[in-house]
VONUTOR-450357 format. One line per field, with one value per residue (C-alpha): chain; x, y, z. Coordinates in steps of 0.02 Angstrom, whole numbers, plus 50000, padded with zeros to 5 digits. Example, Ala and Ser with C-alpha at 12.3 -4.5 7.8 and 13.67 -1.06 7.14 Angstrom:
% VONUTOR-450357
unit <- (A A)
east <- (50615 50684)
north <- (49775 49947)
up <- (50390 50357)
% end
This chain:
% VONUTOR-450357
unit <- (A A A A A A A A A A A A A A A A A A A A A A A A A A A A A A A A A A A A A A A A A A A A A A A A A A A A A A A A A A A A A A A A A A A A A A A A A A A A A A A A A A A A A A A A A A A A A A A A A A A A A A A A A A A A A A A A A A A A A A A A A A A A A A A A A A A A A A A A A A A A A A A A A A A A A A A A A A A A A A A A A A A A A A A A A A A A A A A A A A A A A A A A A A A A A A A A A A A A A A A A A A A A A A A A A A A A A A A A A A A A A A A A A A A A A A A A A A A A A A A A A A A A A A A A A A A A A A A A A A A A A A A A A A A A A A A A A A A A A A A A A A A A A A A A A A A A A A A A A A A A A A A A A A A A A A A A A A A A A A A A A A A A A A A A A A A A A A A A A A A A A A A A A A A A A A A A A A A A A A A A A A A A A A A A A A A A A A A A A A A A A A A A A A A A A A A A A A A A A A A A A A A A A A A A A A A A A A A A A A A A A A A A A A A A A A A A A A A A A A A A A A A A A A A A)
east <- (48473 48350 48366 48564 48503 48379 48528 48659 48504 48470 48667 48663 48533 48564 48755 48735 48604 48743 48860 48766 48843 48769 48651 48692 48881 48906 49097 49059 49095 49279 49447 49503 49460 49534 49452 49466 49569 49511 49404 49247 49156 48996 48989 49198 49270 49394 49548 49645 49791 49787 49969 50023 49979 49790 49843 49899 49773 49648 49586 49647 49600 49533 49357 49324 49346 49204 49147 49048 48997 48964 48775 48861 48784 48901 48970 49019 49190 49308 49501 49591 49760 49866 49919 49906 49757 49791 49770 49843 49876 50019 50084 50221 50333 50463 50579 50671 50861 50929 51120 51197 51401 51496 51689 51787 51740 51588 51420 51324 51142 51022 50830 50692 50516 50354 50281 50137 50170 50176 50303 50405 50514 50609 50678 50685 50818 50810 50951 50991 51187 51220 51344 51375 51415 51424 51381 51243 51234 51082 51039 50874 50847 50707 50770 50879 51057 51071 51076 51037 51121 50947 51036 51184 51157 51218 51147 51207 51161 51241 51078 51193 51274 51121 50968 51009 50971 50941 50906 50794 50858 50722 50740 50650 50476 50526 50439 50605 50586 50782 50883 51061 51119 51314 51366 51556 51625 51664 51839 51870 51930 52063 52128 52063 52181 52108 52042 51865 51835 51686 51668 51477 51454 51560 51510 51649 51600 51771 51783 51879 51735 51682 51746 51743 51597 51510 51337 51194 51045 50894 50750 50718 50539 50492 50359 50245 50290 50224 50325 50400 50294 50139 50215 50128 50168 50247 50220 50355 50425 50599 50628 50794 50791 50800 50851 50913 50946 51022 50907 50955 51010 51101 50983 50950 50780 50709 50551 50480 50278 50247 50053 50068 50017 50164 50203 50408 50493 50664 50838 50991 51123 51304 51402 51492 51436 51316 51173 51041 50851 50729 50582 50451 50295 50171 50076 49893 49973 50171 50137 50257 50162 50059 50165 50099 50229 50194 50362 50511 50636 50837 50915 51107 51245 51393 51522 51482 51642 51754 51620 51461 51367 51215 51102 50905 50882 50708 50575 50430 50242 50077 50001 49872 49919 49992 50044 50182 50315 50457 50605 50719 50887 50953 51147 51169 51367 51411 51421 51256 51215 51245 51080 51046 50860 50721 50585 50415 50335 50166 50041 50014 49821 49702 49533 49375 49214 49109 49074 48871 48895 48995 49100 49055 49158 49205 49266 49372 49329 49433 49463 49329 49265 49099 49103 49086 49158 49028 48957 48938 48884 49030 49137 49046 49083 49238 49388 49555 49506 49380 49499 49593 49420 49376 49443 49501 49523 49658 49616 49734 49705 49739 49827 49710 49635 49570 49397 49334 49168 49220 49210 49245 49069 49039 49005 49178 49261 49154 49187 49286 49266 49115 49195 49268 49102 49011 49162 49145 48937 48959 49102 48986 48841 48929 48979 48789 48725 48856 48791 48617 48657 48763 48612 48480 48597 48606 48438 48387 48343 48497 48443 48452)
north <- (52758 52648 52550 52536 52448 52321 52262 52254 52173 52034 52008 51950 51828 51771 51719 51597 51495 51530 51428 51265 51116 50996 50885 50736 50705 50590 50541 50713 50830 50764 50821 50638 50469 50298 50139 50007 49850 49709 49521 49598 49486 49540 49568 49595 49717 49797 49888 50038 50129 50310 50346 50523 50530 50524 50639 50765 50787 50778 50950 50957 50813 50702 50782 50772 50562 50493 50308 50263 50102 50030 50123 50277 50253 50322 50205 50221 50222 50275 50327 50242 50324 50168 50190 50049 50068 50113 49932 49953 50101 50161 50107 50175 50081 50146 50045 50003 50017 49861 49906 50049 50028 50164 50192 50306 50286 50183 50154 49972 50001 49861 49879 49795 49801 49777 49582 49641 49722 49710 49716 49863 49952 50080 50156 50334 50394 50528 50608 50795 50818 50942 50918 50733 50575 50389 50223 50155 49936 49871 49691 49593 49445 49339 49311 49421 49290 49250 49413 49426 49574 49694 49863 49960 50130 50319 50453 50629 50799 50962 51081 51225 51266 51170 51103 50901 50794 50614 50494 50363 50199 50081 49901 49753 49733 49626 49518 49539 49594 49609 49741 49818 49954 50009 50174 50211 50361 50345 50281 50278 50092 50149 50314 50377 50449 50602 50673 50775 50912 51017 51183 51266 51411 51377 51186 51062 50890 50788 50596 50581 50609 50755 50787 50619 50649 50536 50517 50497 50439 50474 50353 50242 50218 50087 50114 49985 50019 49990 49864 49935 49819 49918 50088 50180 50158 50305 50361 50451 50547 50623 50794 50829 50976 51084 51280 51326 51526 51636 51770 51948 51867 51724 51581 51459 51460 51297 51318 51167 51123 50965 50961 50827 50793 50803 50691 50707 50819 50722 50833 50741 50824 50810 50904 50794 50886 51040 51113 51212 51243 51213 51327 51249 51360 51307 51395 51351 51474 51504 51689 51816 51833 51687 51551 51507 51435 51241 51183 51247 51111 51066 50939 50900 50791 50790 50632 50581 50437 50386 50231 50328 50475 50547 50618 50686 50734 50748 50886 50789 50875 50830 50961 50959 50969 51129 51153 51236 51227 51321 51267 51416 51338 51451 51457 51592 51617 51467 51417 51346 51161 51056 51003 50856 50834 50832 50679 50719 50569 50572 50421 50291 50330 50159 50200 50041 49995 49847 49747 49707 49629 49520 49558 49737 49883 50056 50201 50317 50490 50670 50832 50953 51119 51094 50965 50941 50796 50623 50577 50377 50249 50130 50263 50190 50014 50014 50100 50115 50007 49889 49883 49686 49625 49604 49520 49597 49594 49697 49806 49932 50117 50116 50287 50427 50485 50656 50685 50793 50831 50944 51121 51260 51345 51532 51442 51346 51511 51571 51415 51470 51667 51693 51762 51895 51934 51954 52071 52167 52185 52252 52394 52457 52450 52566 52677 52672 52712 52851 52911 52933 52993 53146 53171 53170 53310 53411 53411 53441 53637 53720 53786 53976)
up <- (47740 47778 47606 47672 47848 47777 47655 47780 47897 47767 47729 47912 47915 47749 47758 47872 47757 47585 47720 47749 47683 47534 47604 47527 47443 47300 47240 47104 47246 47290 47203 47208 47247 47271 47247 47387 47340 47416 47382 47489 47616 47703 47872 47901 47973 47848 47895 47781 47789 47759 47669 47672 47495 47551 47710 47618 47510 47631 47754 47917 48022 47871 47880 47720 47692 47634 47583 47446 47398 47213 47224 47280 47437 47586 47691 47879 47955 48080 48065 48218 48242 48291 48458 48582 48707 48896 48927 49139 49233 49277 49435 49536 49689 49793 49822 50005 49994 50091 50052 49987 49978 49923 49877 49806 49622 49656 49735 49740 49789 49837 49849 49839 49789 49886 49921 49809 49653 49474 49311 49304 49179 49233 49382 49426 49548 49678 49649 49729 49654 49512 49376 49368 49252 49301 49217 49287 49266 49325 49379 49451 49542 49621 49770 49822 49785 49620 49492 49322 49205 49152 49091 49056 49050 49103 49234 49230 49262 49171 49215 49293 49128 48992 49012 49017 49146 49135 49317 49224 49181 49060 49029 48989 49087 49231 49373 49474 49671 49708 49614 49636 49549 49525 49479 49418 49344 49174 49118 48941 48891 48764 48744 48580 48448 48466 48607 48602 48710 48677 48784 48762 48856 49006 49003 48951 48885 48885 48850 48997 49103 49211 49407 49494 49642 49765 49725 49858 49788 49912 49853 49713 49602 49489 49381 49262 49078 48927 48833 48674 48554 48624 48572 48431 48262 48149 47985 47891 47747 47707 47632 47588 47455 47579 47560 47737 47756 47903 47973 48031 48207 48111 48141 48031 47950 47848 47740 47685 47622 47692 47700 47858 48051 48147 48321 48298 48169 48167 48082 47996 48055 48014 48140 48290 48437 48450 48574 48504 48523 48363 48338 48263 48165 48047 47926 47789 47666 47697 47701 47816 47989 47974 48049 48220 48339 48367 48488 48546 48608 48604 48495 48548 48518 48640 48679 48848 48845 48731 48694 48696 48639 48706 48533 48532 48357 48350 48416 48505 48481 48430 48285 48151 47975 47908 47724 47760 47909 47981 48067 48167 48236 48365 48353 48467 48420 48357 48160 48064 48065 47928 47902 47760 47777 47890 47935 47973 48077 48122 48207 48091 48025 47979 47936 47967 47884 47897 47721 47713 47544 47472 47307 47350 47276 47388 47331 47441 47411 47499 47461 47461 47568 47575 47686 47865 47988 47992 48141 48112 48243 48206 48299 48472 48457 48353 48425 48503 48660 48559 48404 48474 48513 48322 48192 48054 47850 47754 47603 47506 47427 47241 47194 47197 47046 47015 46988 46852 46913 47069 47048 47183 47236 47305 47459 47445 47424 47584 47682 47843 47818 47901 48041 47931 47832 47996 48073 47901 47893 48122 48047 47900 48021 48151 48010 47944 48117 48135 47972 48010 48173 48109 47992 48133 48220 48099 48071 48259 48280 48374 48546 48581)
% end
């Protein structure tokens, strides 16, 4: 017994030591690598995209990159992911109605913003009514006379019977003070040859517009915007051999190993008009009871007029790479989607490294367990909020090239279960102690 405790003792304090990482990595302990195309010049700042090609064979959160250099010398970098920097905060105004005008069909609103205030580009509007659709054209003027066309857009509200709402109008950035805003139900400008009326679950959506209803809009905020330009950039790929199925409650279930970050997981549907809420899980392996539920949100397409259509096709989150993914479609009782493919889109991913020699070769190197994440000093003086202040060179990934010389270690094969090994080594140690226990009383003398 005691033999049994000193092995289970040393299994302990050894496993953490079998876990350590490598010390030093050379380009032999990747799966693949990629040589850097570019004329090198010391002392520039070099900039590289990441396709999903690298992504995807990359772990989780691109850990395992690593830079060599001709010497096979590592070579520091960051990955930026390219988003614009929070270059203003966000500033909020409410605006004071000077006019408000309202008929039968319509309302003219007229407001204006503080003496001191900045750009804004969008307004939100207070707006207490249920069940409601109106075209909402919005114009801006500097002084208050002479107005300027900014927006055409809709407002509505169907939350009693689904869960849409929309009160925000967007439009260019503008310096404007003076603003007037007319809202009008919707009247179709040509009666269509057919006429679409779509009933879900007690709601109707009809081209000809829902009941006509006076509006009251309480206040008014404008708000500073980012202009579009300054939005982040996307990354994407299309999968389209797709094998949807129907589960036991008649859902629709799409499989599909993808290997990718995910910010938006778009769907190509063909159906006119539908409602329905997308389940999104992700999985490492694709095994039954492993998928781990990532976003649950609706995607709908419904005629709001004869001339326009409200659509959100695309599920908006913000996940690390899984290798596999799941996508549950809830029809509830209506028929399957026709579903033609699906676009994973994730923040465009550049990675940066400073040349010190010219004519210099580097060689991008991913794909291996034994690795842990770099901790680099270029990360403190070149990132998201630094990234305009530098000037930049341009370099390209040739295709990635498997390497021959990496081979999967017992530690590899460890890596990540030492949770699981320490949870085994506490069970057989209970069960040893309960062991010896027993043993002791059945040993002790039994008392007369």
């Amino acid at each position: 017994m005691k033999n049994i405790a000193k092995l289970l003792l040393f299994t302990v304090f050894s496993f953490p030591i079998m876990a350590q990482a490598a010390a030093v990595p050379t380009p032999k302990d990747f799966s693949y690598c990629a040589s850097v195309q570019a004329v090198i010049k010391a002392d520039s700042l070099y900039q590289v995209h990441l396709s999903d090609d690298i992504i995807q064979k990359s772990g989780t959160g691109l850990y395992d990159l690593r830079l060599f250099d001709s010497s096979g010398k590592e070579t520091p970098f960051t990955v930026i992911d390219n988003v614009p920097p929070y270059e203003e905060t966000l500033e909020t105004y409410t605006l004071e109605i000077t006019g408000y005008d309202s008929g039968a069909s319509s309302a003219v609103i007229t407001m204006k913003l503080p003496q001191k205030h900045r750009s804004i580009g969008l307004l939100d509007l207070d707006i207490a009514d249920k069940n409601f659709k109106k075209r909402a054209v919005l114009s801006a003027s500097s002084d208050g006379r002479t107005w300027q066309p900014l927006a055409e857009d809709s407002v509505y509200d169907f939350t009693s019977q689904v869960n849409l709402r929309k009160t925000r109008i967007e439009f260019a950035r503008t310096d404007a003070r003076f603003y007037r805003l007319t809202l009008t139900d919707f009247m179709p400008q040509q009666e269509p040859q057919q006429s679409i009326r779509l009933k879900y679950e007690g709601l109707e959506f009809s081209v000809h517009g829902m009941q006509k209803k006076d509006l009251r809009v309480n206040a008014v905020r404008g708000s500073t915007l980012i202009p579009a330009e300054k939005k982040p950039v996307y990354d994407r790929k299309i999968f389209t051999e797709l094998s949807p199925t129907l589960d036991k409650d008649g859902n629709t279930v799409i499989v599909f190993a993808a290997a990718l970050p995910i910010d938006q997981l778009s769907l190509d549907v063909t159906n006119h008009y539908y409602f329905r809420t997308v389940q999104l899980y992700g999985s490492a392996d694709g095994r039954d009871g492993s998928y781990r539920l990532l976003a649950s949100q609706p995607i709908y397409r419904f005629p709001l007029s004869a001339e326009q259509h409200e659509e959100k096709s695309q599920i908006e989150t913000s996940m690390p790479k899984y290798t596999y993914y799941k996508a549950v479609i809830l029809n509830k009782n209506n028929p399957p989607l026709d579903i033609r493919g699906v676009t994973v889109s994730w923040i465009q991913k550049n990675l940066y490294f400073i040349a010190l020699r010219n004519g210099e070769q580097y060689l991008l190197c991913f794909g291996s367990q034994r690795e842990t994440r770099p901790d680099y000093d270029i990360v403190r003086f070149v990132n998201r909020n630094s990234l305009s202040q530098h000037i930049l060179e341009s370099a390209t990934l040739a295709a990635p090239i498997k390497s021959g010389g990496y081979q999967l270690t017992l530690r590899d094969r460890l890596a990540g279960m030492e949770k699981l090994v320490l949870t085994v080594v506490v069970i057989l140690l209970v069960i040893g102690m309960g062991g010896w226990l027993y043993t002791l009383l059945k040993k002790s003398p039994e008392k007369k």
